[in-house]
N, C-alpha and C positions, 0 to 999 in steps of 0.2 A: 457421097453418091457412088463412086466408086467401091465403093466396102458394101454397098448396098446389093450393087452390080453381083458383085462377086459371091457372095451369098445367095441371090437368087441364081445363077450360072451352078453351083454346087450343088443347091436344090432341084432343078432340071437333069443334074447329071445324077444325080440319084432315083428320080422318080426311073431313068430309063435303063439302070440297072437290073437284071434277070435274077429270078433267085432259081439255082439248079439244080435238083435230087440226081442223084447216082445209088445207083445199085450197087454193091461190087462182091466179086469172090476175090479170097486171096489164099493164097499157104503159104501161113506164118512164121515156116521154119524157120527160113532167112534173115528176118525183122527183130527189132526190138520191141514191138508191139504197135498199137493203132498209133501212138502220140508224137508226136515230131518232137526230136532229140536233137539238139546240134549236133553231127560229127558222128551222126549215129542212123545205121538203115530204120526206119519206118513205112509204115504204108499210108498214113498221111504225109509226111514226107517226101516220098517221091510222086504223088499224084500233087499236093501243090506246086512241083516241080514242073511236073507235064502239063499241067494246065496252065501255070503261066508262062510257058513257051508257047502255048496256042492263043492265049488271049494276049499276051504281051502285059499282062497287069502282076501285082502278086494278090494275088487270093489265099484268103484262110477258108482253109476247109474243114466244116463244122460236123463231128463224126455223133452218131445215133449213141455211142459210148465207145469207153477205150476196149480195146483185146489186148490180151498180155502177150509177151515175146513167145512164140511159137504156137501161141494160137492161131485158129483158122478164122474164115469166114466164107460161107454162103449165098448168105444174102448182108450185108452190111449195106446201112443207108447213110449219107453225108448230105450235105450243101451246103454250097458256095454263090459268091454272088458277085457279080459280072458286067461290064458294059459291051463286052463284045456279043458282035451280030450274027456270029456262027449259028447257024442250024442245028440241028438236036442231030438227027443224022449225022453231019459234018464234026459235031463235037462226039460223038461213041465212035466213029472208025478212027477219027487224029488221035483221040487218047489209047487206044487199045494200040495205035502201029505203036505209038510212044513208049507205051509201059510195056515192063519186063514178063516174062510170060509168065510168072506166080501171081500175077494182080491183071484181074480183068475188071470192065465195068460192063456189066449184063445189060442196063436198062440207065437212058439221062431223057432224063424230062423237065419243063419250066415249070414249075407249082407257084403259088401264092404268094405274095409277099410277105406273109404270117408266117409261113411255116418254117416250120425250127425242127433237126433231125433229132436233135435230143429230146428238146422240151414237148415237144407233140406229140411225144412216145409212148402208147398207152401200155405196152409192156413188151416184153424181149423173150425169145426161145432160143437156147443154146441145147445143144449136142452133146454127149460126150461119146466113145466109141470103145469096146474093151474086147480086145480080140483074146482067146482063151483057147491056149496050145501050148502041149510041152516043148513045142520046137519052134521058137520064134520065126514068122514069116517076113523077108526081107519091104514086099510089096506093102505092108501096114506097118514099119518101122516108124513112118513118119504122121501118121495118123489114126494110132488108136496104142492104146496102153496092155503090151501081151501081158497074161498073167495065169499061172498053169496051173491048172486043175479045172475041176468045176466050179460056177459059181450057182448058188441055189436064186432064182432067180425071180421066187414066187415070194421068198421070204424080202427079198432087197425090194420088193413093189410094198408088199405090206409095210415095212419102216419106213419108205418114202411116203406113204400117207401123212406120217406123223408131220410131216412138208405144209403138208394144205394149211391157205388159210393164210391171215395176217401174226406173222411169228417174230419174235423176236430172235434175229440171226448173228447174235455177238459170236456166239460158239462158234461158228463157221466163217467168220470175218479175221483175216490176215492180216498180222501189223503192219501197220503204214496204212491203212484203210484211213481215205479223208472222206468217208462219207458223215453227214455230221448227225445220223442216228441209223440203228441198226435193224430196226423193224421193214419188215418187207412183204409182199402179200402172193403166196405162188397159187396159181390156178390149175396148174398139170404136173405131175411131176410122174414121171414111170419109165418102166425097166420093157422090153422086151429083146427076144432072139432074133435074130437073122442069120437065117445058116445052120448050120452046125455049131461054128468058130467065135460070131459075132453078139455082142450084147450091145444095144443101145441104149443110153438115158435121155430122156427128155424131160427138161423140166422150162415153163413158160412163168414169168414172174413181172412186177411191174418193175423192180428194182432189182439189181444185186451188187453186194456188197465184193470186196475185192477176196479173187481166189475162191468165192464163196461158190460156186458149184464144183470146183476140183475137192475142195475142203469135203462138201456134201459124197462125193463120189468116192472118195477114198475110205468115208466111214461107210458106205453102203457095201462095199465091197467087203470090207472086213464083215458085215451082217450075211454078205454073199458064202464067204469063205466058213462062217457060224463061228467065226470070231468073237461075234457080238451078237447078243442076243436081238430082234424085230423091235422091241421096246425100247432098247437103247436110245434110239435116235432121241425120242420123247426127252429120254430122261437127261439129256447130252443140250436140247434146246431150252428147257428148264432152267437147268444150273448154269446157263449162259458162259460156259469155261471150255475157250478152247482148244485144254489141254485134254479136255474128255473126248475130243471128237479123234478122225482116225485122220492119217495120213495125205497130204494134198497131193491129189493125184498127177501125173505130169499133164503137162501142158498141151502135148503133139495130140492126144485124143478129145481135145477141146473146137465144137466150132459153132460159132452166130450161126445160125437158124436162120433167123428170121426178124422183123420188126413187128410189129401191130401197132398201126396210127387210131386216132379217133377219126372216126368218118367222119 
């Protein structure tokens, strides 16, 4: 009877468990990327840090995917899951005195008990940034990749076309990739100006494979620089060899976008 008890008591304390979304911006300079490392900065890491000093529990916090060491984020979504009675309010100003001021949480709300940051994820928008000056600017050291000259920037959108579509992205997949196949399907991928100085890439995908949009960025760039011919790219996703493709681009001009759930 007792072992009965106690089973139902654990079943009670879980129906009144919260499951919590958080938004969050961070710069990633600092970090060793999204994943908790023993012995090592994260940005999950120290946010289940700060939240179980406010709930008193230890919570795992489940991240929309990983971001590499000195990567950014924007909009990055997680949740965790909770018995404490703190307010939504109460839980966004305790966590932001808490954390360090490279990691904020924009937005914490209670959602559904289904929902999963990862697995709900109908696809991801990542950034990249390419500031283009022969004199390096101090102010975009940490977030965007200088590179001097022009870049042609009509031709690096026509070779991102060859992007669209469910492709096979071995050639762009960096070793140690545990994804356990390579096919991914991008919706958006393009290049525009800002400024004079600034290039953006945007590309929206359901998946991506690891370093796979630095990988993408660094052969566009070489298509930018007529390094490489607008076709290349085709012929580089084809032969699935990722010794054909160009250079991974650094890290600092990388950042999460955004998420897109299913409604």
């Amino acid at each position: 009877m007792s072992h009965g008890r106690g089973n139902e008591k654990k079943h009670r304390q879980e129906c009144l468990r919260r499951n919590i979304l958080l938004v969050l911006a961070y710069e990633g300079t600092s970090y060793r990327g999204w994943q908790f490392q023993p012995g090592e900065p994260t940005i999950q890491g120290v946010l289940q840090e700060k939240i179980s000093i406010m709930t008193g529990e230890q919570v795992v916090l489940i991240g929309s995917g990983r971001t590499d060491a000195g990567v950014h984020a924007l909009a990055q979504v997680a949740n965790f899951r909770t018995s404490s009675r703190i307010p939504m309010d109460g839980f966004l100003r305790g966590l932001n005195s808490l954390l360090p001021d490279d990691i904020v949480v924009r937005e914490i709300r209670e959602v559904p008990d289904g929902f999963h940051s990862r697995y709900c994820a109908r696809s991801k928008v990542y950034r990249y940034v390419v500031h283009n000056d022969d004199v390096p600017d101090p102010f975009w050291r940490r977030f965007a990749w200088t590179i001097r000259g022009d870049l042609d920037v009509e031709a690096m959108n026509e070779a991102a076309r060859a992007l669209l579509g469910q492709r096979n992205f071995a050639a762009f997949q960096a070793a140690g990739c545990s994804a356990s196949h390579p096919v991914r399907t991008v919706m958006m991928a393009r290049w525009r100006r800002i400024g004079r100085n600034n290039s953006l890439f945007e590309i929206e995908a359901d998946g991506f494979l690891r370093h796979m949009v630095r990988n993408i960025v660094g052969t566009l760039v070489e298509v930018g620089r007529q390094k490489l011919d607008s076709g290349h790219v085709e012929r580089i996703l084809t032969g699935k060899n990722r010794q054909e493709a160009g250079i991974t681009a650094p890290a600092r001009g990388l950042f999460l976008k955004g998420v897109r759930y299913i409604a």
